[in-house]
C-alpha positions in Angstrom: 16.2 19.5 8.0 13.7 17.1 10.4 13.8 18.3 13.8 13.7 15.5 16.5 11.3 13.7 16.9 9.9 13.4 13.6 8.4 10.5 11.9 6.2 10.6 8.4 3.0 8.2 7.7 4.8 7.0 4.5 8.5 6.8 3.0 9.0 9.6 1.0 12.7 9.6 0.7 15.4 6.5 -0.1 17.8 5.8 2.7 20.0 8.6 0.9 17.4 10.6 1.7 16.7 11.4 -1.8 12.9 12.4 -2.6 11.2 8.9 -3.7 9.8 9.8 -7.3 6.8 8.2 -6.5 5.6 7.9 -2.6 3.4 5.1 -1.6 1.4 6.1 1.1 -0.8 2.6 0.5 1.5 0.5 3.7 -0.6 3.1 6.2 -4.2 1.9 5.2 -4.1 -1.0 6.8 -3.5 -0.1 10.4 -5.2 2.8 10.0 -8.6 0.9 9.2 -7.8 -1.8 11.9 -8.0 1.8 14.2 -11.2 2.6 12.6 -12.8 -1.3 12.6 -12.3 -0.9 16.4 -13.7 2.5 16.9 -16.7 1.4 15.1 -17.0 -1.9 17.0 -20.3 -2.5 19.3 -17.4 -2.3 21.8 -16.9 1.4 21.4 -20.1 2.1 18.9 -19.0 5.4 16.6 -20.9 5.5 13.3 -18.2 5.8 11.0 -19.8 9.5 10.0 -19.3 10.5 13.5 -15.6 10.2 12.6 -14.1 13.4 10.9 -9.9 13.8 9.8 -7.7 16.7 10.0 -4.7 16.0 8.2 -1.4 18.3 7.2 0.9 17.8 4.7 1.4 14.3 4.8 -1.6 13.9 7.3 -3.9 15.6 5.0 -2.6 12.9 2.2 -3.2 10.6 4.4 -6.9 11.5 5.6 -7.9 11.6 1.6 -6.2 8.6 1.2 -8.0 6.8 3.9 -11.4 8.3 2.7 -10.8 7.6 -0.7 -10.2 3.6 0.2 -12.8 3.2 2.4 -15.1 4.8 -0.3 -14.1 2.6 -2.4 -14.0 -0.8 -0.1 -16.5 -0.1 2.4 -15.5 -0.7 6.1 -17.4 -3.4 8.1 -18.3 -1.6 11.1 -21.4 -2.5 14.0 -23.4 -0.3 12.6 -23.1 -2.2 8.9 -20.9 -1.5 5.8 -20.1 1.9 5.6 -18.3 3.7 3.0 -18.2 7.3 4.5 -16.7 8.9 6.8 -17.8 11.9 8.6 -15.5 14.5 6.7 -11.7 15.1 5.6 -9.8 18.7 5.9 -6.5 18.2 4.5 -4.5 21.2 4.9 -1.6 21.2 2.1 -1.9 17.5 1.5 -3.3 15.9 -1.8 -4.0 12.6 -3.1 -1.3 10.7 -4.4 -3.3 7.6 -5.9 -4.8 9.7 -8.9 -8.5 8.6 -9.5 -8.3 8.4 -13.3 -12.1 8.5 -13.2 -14.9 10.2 -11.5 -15.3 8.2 -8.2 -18.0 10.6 -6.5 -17.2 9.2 -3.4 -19.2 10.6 -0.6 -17.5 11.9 2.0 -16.9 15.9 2.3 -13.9 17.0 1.6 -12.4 20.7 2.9 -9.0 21.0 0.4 -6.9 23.6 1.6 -3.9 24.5 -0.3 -1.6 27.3 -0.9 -0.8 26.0 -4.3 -1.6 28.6 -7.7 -4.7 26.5 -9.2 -3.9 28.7 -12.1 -0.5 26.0 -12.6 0.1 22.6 -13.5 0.6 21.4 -10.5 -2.4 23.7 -8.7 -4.8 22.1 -11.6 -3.5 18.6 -11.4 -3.8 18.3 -7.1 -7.2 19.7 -7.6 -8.4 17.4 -10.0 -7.4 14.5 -8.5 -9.8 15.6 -5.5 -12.3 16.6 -7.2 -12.2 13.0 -9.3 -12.2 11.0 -5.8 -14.8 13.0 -4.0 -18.5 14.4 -4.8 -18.5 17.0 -2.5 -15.3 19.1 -2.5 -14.6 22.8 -0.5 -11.5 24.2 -2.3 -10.1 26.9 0.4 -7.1 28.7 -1.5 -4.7 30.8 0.1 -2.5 32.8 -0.7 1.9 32.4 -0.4 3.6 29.6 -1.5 4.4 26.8 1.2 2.9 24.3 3.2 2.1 26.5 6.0 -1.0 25.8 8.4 -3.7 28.5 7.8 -3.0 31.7 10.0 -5.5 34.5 11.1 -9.4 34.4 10.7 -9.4 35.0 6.7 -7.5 31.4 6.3 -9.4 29.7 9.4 -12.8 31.4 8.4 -13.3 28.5 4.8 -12.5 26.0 7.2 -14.4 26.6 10.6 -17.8 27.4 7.5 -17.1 23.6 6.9 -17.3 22.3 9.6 -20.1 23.6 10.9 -22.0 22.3 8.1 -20.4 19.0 8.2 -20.4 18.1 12.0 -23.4 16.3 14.1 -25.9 18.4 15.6 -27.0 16.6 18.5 -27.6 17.5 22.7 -26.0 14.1 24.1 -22.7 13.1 21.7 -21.8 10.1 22.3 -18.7 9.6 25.4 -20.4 13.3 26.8 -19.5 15.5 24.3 -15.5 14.8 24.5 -13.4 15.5 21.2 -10.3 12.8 21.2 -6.9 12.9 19.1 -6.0 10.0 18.1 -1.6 10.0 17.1 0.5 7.6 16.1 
């Protein structure tokens, strides 16, 4: 049961609220590069690396979606074509568009999951990651679910990542402010 409000980056259900057998999530790219188009424009001026997701469930989809597509079509930005962004950590969210190939796309990629990767499904999430990215941090956890990580054992993969993956620099750009940026 959706508790109010509640909205979803994609449809994943038919209007008898069925699960849809196959979810499209490819109707969000659009706007969601339009977002990133103006974040990189000379009006704002991010690099495109300076711009690191953090996705759940859907929003972790949804971040390696993104990242996979602009790996693939690079995004014209002020700074030039660019093709990576600064990192993805998808917490219980995989790729839907399987790569069927090794892409070795190059953005980092922080794969959280609670899913066995000793099962089918465990083995096929993970491959389709590991095809679509060259760099990829596989943080298992234990319990079934789609829970966000809890404690400092589940938080500790991700908080390693990130300090390898985020800029190192005295004056960040807009003064050292973090923003969210929701739908």
């Amino acid at each position: 049961m959706l508790e109010n409000p509640a909205w979803s980056w994609y449809n994943t259900f038919d209007p008898m609220f069925e699960p849809l057998p196959n979810p499209n999530p490819s109707s969000a790219i659009p706007p969601l590069r339009r977002l990133l188009t103006t974040l990189t424009s000379p009006e704002i001026g991010w690099d495109l690396t300076q711009i690191h997701f953090f996705g759940w469930g859907q929003g972790g989809t949804m971040a390696l979606e993104l990242a996979l597509d602009i790996g693939k079509n690079a995004l014209d930005t002020s700074h030039g074509k660019r093709k990576r962004v600064g990192s993805v950590v998808s917490i219980c969210g995989s790729l839907i568009s399987f790569p069927t190939s090794e892409l070795g796309i190059e953005t980092p990629v922080a794969y959280f999951t609670r899913t066995d990767a000793r099962g089918q499904l465990g083995q096929k999430e993970l491959t389709g990651v590991k095809r679509g990215f060259k760099k990829v941090e596989v943080l298992q956890a234990r319990g079934g679910g789609q829970n966000m990580p809890r404690g400092k054992d589940e938080w500790q993969g991700i908080m390693r990542f990130w300090s390898e993956v985020l800029i190192r620099e005295e004056n960040w750009k807009a003064g050292g402010d973090v923003y969210e940026v929701v739908q």
